[in-house]
N, C-alpha and C positions, 0 to 999 in steps of 0.2 A: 392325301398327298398332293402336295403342288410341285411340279417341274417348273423352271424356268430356260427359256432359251430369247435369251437378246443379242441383240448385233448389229451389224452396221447397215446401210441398206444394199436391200440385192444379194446377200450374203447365204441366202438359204435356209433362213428363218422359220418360212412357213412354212416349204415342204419338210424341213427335219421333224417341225412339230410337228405334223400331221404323219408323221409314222410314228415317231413315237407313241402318240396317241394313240395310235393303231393298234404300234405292240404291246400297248397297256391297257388296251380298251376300256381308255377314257376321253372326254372330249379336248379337245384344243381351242386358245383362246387367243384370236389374231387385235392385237391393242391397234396395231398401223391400220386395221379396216376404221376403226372410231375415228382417228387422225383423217382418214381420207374424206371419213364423209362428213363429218365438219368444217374441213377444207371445202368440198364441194358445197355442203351448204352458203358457205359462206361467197363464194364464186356463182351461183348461182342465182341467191337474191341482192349481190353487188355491192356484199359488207366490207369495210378494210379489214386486212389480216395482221396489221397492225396495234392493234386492240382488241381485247377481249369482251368490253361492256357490247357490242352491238349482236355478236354471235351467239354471246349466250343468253342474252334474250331473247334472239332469235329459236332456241334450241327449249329456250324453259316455256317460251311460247307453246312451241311444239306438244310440249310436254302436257301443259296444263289443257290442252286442247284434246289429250287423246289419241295423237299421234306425235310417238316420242320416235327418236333416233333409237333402237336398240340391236346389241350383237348377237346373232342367232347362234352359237356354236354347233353348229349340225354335224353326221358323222361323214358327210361330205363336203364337206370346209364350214367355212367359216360366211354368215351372210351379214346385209346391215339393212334394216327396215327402217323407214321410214312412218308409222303408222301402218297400214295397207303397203305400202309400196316400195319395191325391193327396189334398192339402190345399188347394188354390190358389182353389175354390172359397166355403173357409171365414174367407180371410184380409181378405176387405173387407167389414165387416162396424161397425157402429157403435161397437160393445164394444171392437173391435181399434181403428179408429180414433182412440178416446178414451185407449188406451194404451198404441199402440205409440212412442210422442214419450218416457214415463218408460224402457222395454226400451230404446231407443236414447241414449239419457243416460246406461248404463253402461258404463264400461271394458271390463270384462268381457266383455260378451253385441256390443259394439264390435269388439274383438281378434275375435270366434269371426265374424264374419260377415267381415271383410275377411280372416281367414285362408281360408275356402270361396270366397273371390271370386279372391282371388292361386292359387289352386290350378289356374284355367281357363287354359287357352292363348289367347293372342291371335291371332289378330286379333279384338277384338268392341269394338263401343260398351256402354260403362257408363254406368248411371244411377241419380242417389241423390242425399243430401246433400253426400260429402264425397270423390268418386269422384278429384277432378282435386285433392285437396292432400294426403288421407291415403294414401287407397289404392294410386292409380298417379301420382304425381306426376310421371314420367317419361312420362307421356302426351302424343303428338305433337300434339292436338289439344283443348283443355278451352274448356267453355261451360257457363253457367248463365242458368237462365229463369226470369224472373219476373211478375207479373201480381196484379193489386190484390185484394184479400180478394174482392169481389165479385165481378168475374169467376172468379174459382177457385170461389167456392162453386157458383156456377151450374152449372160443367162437373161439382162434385160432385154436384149433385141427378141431373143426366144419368144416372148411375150405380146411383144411389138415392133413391127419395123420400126425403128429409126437409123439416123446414122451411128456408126461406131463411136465416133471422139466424142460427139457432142455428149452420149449419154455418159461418156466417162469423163467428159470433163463436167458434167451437171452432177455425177455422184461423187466427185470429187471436193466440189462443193457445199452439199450435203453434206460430206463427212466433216467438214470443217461447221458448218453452224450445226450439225447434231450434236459436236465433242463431248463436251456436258451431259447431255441426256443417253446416251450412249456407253458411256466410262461401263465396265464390266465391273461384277460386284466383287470381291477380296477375294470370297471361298469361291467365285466362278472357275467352272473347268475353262479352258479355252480354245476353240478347235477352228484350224485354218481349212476352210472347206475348199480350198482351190484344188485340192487334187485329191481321188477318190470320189467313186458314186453314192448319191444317194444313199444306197442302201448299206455304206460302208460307213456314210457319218452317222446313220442312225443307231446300227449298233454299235457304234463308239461312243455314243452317248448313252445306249442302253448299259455296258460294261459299268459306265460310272453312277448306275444308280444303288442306293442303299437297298 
């Protein structure tokens, strides 16, 4: 069985998956950790995020050396290794924030992160922008969640101090170059997480499985 839950950012994504997963006791599979830390990588050794040819050689380098970028879906989230060394720490972070939305606009660095995700065996809930139309479209189960600038920014500061407007006017932004990669898929349920806990969207989403 595959679940899918996509949406917008900030929206509740991960923690829904990961109750779900919980009450289904299977793993959860976070796609925006791969985006980050390609993003990071690429911030890091001071690649443009403009193009794809320089990161993902940077990335196949990795690969062919023994230390690949991989997603650990553990039953305590979700992590990102780097070879030996755990990155997952470094991936929420303002720098990444502000551009991992250009990293995920590429074809390129697109195809390398949905190949590493098709590569897992199911059964697991996926969560992302584009889980239930590009990735596994043959998913028995797709939903997408959404929630007004304001409320997302808020569950943002939870995370990290910043200021209020700037984080909603940066996810506002986001929302406009993610539009594309984000669209909900046809048969997706659609649930506005802005009001109800937690444990209210999850089994709202639990009610809608086969």
């Amino acid at each position: 069985m595959i679940v899918t839950i996509d949406g917008l950012a900030a929206s509740g994504k991960s923690s829904v998956a990961s109750g779900v997963a919980r009450a289904l006791k299977m793993p959860y599979l976070s796609s925006g950790l791969l985006y980050r830390a390609a993003t990071w990588a690429a911030l890091e050794r001071g690649l443009p995020l403009d193009q794809a040819g320089p990161l993902l050689a940077l990335l196949e380098g990795w690969q062919a050396a023994g230390q690949p970028l991989t997603l650990r879906p553990l039953a305590a989230g979700n992590q990102v290794w780097q070879g030996a060394r755990d990155l997952t720490a470094r991936l929420h972070t303002p720098q990444v924030d502000a551009q991992v939305s250009a990293a995920a606009q590429l074809p390129g660095v697109r195809a390398w992160v949905n190949d590493q995700l098709r590569r897992l065996q199911p059964p697991f809930v996926a969560e992302g922008r584009d889980m239930g139309t590009a990735v596994f479209p043959q998913a028995q189960a797709k939903f997408y969640l959404s929630a007004s600038p304001r409320v997302r920014a808020e569950r943002r500061l939870l995370e990290r101090p910043q200021d209020l407007e700037s984080v909603e006017a940066a996810l506002k932004l986001r929302d406009e170059r993610d539009a594309r990669q984000s669209a909900p898929a046809r048969d997706a349920v659609q649930i506005d997480t802005g009001s109800g806990t937690l444990e209210e969207i999850v089994a709202q989403v639990l009610r809608h499985l086969p």
